[in-house]
C-alpha positions as CSV (number, residue, x, y, z in Angstrom):
1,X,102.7,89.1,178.7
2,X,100.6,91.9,176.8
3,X,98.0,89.0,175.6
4,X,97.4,88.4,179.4
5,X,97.0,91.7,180.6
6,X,94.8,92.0,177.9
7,X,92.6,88.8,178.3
8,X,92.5,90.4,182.3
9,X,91.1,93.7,180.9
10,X,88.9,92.2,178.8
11,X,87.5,89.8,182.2
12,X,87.0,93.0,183.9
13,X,84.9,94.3,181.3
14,X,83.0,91.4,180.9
15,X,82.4,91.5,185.1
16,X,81.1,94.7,184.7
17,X,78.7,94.0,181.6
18,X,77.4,91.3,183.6
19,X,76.6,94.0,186.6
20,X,75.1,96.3,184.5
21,X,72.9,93.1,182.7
22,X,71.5,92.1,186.1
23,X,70.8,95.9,187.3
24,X,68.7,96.4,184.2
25,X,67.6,93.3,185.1
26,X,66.1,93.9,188.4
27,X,64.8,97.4,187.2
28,X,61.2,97.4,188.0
29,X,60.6,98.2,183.8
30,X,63.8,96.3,182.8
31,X,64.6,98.0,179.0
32,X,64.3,95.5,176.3
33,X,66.4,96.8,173.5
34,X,69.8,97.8,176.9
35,X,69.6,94.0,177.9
36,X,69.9,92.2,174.6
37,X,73.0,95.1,173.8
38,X,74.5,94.0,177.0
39,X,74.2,90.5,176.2
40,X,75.7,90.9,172.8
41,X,78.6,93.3,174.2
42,X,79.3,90.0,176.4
43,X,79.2,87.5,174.0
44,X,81.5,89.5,171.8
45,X,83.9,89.9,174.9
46,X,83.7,86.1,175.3
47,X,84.5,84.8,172.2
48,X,87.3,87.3,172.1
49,X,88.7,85.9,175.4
50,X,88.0,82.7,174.1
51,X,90.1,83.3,170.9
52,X,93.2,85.3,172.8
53,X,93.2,82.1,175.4
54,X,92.9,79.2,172.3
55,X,95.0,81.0,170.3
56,X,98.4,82.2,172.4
57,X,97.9,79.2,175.4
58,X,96.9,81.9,177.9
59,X,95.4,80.2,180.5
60,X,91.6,80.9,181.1
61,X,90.6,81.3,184.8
């Protein structure tokens, strides 16, 4: 049960990543350098779902 509480914490983060990517995104001087970090802060948090679904048969929503 601790590997889907985790994958769920790790969804939430990855929500609010994406929230914080699209309101740099829509600044009127978006920074550069913040939205690739975000980007790689997700993709990190994706393959790690990814691994902790593959790996222990949690199911991916």
């Amino acid at each position: 049960m601790a590997t889907v509480d985790r994958v769920e914490t790790l969804k939430a983060k990855h929500a609010a990543l994406e929230a914080a990517l699209q309101d740099e995104t829509n600044r009127p001087h978006p920074n550069d350098a913040a939205i690739a970090e975000l980007k790689r802060q997700k993709l990190r948090l994706k393959d790690t779902i990814k691994g902790l679904t593959q790996h222990n048969g949690v199911a991916a929503h």
